[in-house]
C-alpha positions in Angstrom: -28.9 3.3 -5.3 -30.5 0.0 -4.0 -29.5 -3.4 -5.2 -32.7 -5.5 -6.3 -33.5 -8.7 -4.7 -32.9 -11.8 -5.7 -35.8 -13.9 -5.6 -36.0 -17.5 -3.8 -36.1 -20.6 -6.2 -36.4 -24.1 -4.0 -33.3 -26.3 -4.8 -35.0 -28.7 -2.3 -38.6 -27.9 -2.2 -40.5 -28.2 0.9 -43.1 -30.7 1.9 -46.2 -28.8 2.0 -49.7 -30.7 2.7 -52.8 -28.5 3.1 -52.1 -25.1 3.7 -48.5 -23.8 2.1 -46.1 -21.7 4.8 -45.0 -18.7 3.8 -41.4 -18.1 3.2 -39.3 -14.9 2.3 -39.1 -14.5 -1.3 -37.1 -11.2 -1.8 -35.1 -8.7 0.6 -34.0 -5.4 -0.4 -31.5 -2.9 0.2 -32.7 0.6 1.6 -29.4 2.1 2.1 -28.2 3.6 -0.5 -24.3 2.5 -1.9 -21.5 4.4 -2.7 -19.1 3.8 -5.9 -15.4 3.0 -6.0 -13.5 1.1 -8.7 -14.7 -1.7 -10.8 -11.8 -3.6 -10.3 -11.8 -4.4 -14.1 -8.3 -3.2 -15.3 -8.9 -0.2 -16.6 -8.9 2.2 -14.0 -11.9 4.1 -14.6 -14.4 1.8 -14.0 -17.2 2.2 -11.4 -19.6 0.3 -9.3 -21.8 0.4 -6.1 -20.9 -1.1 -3.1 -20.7 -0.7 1.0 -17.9 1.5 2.5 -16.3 -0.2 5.7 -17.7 1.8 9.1 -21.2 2.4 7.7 -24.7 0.6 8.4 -26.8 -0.4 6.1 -30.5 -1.4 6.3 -32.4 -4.1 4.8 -36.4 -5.2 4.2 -38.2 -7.8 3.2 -39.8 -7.0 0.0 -42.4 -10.2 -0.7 -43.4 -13.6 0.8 -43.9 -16.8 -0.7 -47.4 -16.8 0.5 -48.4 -13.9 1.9 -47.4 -12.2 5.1 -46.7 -14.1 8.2 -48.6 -13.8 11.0 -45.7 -13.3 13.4 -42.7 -11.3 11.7 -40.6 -12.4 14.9 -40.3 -15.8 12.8 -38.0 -13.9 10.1 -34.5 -14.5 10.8 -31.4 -12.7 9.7 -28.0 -13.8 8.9 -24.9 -13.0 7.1 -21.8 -14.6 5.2 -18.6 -13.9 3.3 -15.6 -16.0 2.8 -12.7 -14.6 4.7 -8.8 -14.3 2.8 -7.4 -14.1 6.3 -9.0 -17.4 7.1 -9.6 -19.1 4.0 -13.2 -20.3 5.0 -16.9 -18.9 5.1 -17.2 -17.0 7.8 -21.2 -17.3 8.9 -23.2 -15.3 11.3 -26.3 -15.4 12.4 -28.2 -12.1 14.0 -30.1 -12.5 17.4 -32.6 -10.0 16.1 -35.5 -11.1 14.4 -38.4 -9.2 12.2 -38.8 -8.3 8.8 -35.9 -5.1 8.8 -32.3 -5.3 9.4 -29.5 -3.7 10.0 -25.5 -4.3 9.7 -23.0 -1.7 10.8 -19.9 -3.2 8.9 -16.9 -2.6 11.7 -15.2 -5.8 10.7 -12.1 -5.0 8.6 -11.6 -8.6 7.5 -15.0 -8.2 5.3 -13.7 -5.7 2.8 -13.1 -6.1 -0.6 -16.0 -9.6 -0.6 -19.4 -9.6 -1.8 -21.8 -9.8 1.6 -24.7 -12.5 1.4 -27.6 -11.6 3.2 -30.0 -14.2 4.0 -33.3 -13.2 5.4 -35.5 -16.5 6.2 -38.4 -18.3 8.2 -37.5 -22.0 8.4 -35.1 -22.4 4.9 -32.3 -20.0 4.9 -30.2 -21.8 2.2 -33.2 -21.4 -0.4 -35.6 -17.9 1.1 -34.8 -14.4 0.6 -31.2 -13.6 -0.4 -29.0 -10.4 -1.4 -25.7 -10.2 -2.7 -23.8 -7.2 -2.2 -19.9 -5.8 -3.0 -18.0 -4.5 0.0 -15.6 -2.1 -1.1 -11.6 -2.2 -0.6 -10.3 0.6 1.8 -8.8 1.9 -1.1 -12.0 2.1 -3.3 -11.3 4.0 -5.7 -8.2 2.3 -6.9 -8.3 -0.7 -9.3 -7.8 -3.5 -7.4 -6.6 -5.8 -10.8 -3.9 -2.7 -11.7 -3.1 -3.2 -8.2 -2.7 -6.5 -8.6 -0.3 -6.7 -12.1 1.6 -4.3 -10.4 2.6 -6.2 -7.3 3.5 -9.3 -9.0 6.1 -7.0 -11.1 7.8 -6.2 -8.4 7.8 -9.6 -6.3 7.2 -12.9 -9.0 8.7 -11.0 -11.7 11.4 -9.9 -9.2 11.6 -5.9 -10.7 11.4 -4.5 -6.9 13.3 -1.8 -8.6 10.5 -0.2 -10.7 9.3 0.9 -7.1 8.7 4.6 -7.4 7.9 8.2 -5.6 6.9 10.1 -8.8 6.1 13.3 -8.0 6.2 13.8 -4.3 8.9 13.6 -2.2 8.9 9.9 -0.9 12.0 8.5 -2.0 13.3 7.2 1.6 9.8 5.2 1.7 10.8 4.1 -1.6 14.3 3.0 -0.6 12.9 1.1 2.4 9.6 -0.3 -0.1 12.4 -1.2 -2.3 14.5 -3.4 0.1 11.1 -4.7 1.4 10.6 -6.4 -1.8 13.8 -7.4 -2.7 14.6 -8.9 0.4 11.5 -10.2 1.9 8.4 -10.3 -0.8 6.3 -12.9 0.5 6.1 -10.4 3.4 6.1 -7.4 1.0 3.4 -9.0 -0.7 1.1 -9.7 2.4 1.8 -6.3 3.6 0.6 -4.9 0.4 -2.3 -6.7 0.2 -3.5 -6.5 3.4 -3.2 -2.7 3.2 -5.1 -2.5 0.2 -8.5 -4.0 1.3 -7.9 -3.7 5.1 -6.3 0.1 5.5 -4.2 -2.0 7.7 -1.4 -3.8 7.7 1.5 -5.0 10.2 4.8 -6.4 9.0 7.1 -7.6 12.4 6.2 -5.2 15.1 5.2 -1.9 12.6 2.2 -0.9 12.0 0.5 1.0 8.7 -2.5 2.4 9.8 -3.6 5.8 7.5 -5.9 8.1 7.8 -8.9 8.9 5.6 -6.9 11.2 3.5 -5.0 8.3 2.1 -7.6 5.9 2.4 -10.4 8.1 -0.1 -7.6 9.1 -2.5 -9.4 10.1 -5.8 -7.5 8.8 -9.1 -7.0 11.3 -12.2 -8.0 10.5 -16.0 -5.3 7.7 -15.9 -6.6 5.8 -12.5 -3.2 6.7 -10.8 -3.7 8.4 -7.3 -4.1 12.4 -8.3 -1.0 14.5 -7.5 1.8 12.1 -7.0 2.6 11.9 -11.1 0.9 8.9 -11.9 2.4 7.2 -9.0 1.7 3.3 -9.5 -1.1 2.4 -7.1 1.0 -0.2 -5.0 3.8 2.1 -4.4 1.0 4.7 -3.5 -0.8 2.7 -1.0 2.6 1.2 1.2 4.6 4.3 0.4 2.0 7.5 1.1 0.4 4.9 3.8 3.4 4.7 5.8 4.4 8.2 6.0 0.6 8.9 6.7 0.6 6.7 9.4 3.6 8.8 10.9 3.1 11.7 10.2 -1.1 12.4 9.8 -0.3 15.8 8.6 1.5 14.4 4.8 -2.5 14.1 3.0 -1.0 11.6 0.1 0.4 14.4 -2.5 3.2 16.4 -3.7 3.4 18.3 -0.3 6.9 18.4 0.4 8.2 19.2 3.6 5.8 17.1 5.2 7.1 14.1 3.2 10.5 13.7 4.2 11.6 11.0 5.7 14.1 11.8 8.2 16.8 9.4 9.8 15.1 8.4 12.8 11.9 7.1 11.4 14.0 5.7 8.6 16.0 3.9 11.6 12.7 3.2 13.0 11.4 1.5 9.8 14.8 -1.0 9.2 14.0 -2.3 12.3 10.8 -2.6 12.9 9.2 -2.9 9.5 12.3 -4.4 7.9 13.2 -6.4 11.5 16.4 -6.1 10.4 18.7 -6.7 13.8 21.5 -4.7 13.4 20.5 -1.4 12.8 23.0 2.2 12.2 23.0 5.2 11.3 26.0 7.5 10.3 26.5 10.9 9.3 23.3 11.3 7.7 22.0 14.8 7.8 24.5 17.5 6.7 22.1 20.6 5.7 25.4 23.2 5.2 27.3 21.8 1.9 31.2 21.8 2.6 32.9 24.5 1.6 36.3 22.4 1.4 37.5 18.5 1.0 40.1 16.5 1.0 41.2 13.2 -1.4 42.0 12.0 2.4 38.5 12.5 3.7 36.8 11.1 0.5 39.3 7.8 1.0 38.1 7.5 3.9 34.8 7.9 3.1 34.8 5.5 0.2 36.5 2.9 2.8 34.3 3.3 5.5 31.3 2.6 2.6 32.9 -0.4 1.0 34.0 -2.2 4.5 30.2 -2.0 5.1 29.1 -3.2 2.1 31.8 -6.1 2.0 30.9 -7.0 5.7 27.1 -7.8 4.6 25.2 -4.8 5.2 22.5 -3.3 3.7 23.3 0.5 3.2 21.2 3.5 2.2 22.6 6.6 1.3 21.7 10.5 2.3 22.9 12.3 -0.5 22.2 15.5 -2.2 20.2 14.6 -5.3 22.9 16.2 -7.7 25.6 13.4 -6.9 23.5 11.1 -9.0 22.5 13.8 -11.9 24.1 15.2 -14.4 24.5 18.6 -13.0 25.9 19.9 -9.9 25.2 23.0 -8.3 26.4 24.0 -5.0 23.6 25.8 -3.5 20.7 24.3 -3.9 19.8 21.4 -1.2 18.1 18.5 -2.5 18.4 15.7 0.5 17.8 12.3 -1.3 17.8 8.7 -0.2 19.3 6.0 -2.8 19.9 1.9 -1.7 24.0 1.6 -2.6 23.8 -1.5 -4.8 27.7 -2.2 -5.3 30.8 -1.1 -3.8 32.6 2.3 -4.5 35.3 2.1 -7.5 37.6 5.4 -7.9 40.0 5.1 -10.4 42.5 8.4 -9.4 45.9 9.5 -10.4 47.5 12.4 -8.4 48.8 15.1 -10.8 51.0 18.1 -10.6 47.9 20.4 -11.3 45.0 18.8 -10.4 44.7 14.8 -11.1 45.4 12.7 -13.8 42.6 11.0 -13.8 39.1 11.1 -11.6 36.9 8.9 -12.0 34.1 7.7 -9.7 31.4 4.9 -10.3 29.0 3.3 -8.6 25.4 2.1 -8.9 22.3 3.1 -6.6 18.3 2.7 -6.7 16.5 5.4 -7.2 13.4 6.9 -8.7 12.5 3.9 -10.1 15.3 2.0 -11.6 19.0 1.1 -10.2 20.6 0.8 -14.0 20.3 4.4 -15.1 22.6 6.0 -12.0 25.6 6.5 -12.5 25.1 7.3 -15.9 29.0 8.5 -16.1 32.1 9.1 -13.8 31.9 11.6 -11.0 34.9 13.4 -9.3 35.9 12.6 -6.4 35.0 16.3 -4.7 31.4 16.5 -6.6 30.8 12.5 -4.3 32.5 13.9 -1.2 30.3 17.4 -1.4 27.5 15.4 -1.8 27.4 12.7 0.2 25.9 13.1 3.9 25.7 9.6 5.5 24.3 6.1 5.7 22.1 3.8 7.7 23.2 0.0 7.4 21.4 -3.0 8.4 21.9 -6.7 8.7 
C-alpha cells in the first residue's frame, strides 16, 4: 500500500504579485510497503514501512497552481535524524523532475521515519511525505525490545539472559558476562544490532544473515521456535552464532548451535576484549569410567586458584552436574559462568565417605540462584565436569 500525501500549507507565505508560481502541493508513494512490528508493546501489532536494501519511487501528485512549464525545476531531497550522530542528517538529490527514486543502502537510516521533500523554490513548506523505515529486525517489537534490555543492564538482572529452547547456552554465558561486566557496551551492541543488523563491540563483528534478520514471531511476539526466547537475547545470541556459523537459521537446530571452545575463546577476546584469555580441558566427549578424590582435589583447586586470582571462568560441563538427575550415558555438553568458589565438605570413611557434599553456584538457563539446588558428590562433579575458559 501507498502512503497519502501530505498537502503543503505556507508557514511563511510567499510574496506573489500578478501571476502566482506554482509550487508542489502533494507527492506520493508508488512503491508499495511492507509490514513489520508496530513497535507498540504488544507484540502483534503491525504497520507499513520501507525494508533496508530496497528502492522506492515517488510522484508528484498536484501543484499549487497548475503544472510547471519546466518539470526540471522540481527538486528532490531527503532527511532523518541519525542516533549515530545525534543530528538531522539532510540530503539533497542532483536529479531533478517530477518522479524519484531512493534505493535505501544506508544502514544508519533504519528504524526513523524518512521525510521526503519534493519542491520548486520552498522546500521547507511544498510537497512533503513522511514515511517509517523499518528496524532490521522488523517484525520484533522494538518497545518489548526495549523493557527487556534495560532489565538486564539498568535494572542490573544480566542473569534472566536466556537460550530457551535451542541450544545456545555458551552465547548465553558469553551474553551474560557481556552485561554484567560491560553494559554500556552491552547496551550499544544490542541496540545497534537491532535496527542496524550490525553491530561491532572491540574488534568482533555481528553481522547475520537474512534468516535471522526476517525472523517471524509466534502468537506471543517471541521469535518462533526458540521457546519464546526474549527478543534481546534472540537478536545478540542467534545473531552471533549466525554470523559464525551461516548454516544455524535462528531455531531449535541443534548441532549447528553449539558453541565450541575455540569460537568461545574467540568471543572472550574479541567481543569481550578481555586480555588474558585460556582455555583448559574443555571438551571430554567419552564420560570417565573411573575417579579419584585425588583428581577431583585437584580439580576443585585448580578452579578455586582461578577464581581467587580474578578470573572470569566458564564451565564445560555435562548438563546433569547441575540437575537433579544423573545418568551416565547420555551426553549433554553445557556451558554455565562459575559465580563462587568450590566448597566440598568431605569426610573419608571406612566404606565409602562420611560425608559428601559439594556446592557451588553457576548461571544458567536464565537464572544463577536456582543451581545448585542441593549437594552433589564428589564423583557425580568430577564425572561431569570437562573444563574451563578463564579471562581477565
Amino acid at each position: 500500500m501507498a502512503t497519502a500525501g501530505v498537502e503543503f500549507t505556507a508557514k511563511n507565505p510567499i510574496d506573489r504579485k500578478g501571476i502566482e508560481p506554482t509550487q508542489v502541493k502533494s507527492i506520493k508513494l508508488l512503491t508499495a510497503l511492507d509490514n513489520g512490528s508496530k513497535n507498540d508493546g504488544t507484540g502483534k501489532g503491525v504497520q507499513p514501512g520501507m525494508l533496508y536494501g530496497n528502492t522506492y519511487s515517488f510522484k508528484v501528485s498536484a501543484y499549487t497552481n497548475g503544472n510547471p512549464n519546466d518539470l526540471k525545476k522540481i527538486k528532490w531531497k531527503y532527511k532523518y535524524h541519525s542516533l549515530s550522530k545525534d543530528k538531522w542528517i539532510e540530503k539533497t538529490s542532483s536529479k531533478t523532475g517530477d518522479t524519484y527514486s531512493l534505493h535505501l543502502n544506508e544502514k544508519d537510516m533504519c528504524g526513523r521515519t524518512i521525510h521526503v521533500m519534493a519542491y520548486i523554490n520552498d522546500f521547507e513548506n511544498e510537497g512533503y511525505l513522511k514515511t517509517w523505515f523499518h528496524n532490521r529486525f522488523r517484525w520484533f517489537d522494538r518497545m518489548m525490545f526495549e523493557k527487556e534490555l534495560e532489565q538486564r543492564t539498568d535494572n542490573r538482572h544480566p542473569e534472566v539472559i536466556n537460550q530457551k529452547g535451542t541450544s545456545l547456552c555458551g552465547m548465553a554465558a558469553i551474553f551474560y558476562l557481556f552485561a554484567k561486566e560491560q553494559p554500556e557496551k552491552y547496551k550499544k551492541f544490542s541496540k545497534d544490532l537491532f535496527r542496524t543488523g550490525e553491530a561491532t563491540s572491540n574488534s568482533y563483528t555481528a553481522k547475520p544473515s537474512s534468516d535471522i534478520l526476517n525472523k517471524k514471531i509466534n502468537t506471543m511476539g517471541f521469535p518462533m521456535n526458540t521457546g519464546n526466547m526474549a527478543i534481546v537475547d534472540f537478536v545478540t545470541l542467534a545473531s552471533t552464532r549466525n554470523t559464525k556459523n551461516p548454516k544455524y537459521k535462528g531455531g531449535n537446530e541443534e548441532f549447528n548451535a553449539i558453541n565450541w571452545p575455540p569460537f568461545m575463546v574467540e568471543l572472550c577476546e574479541k567481543l569481550l576484549g578481555y586480555g588474558s584469555v585460556k582455555s583448559k580441558g574443555v571438551y571430554n566427549p567419552v564420560k570417565p569410567l573411573l575417579t579419584s578424590t585425588s583428581d577431583m582435589k585437584n580439580k576443585i583447586e585448580d578452579i578455586n586458584k582461578q577464581f581467587n586470582d580474578g578470573y572470569k571462568l566458564i564451565l564445560m560441563i555435562d548438563a546433569d552436574l547441575i540437575q537433579d538427575q544423573w545418568d551416565i550415558k547420555a551426553l549433554d555438553l553445557h556451558w554455565v559462568n562459575l559465580e563462587s568458589v568450590i566448597k566440598w565438605d568431605y569426610v573419608p570413611g571406612v566404606f565409602g565417605s562420611k560425608r559428601d557434599e559439594v556446592m557451588f553456584k553457576v548461571y544458567s538457563w536464565g537464572s544463577n540462584t536456582q543451581y545448585l539446588s542441593k549437594p552433589i558428590s564428589w564423583s557425580h562433579f568430577v564425572m561431569n565436569y570437562n573444563g574451563y575458559i578463564k579471562m581477565k
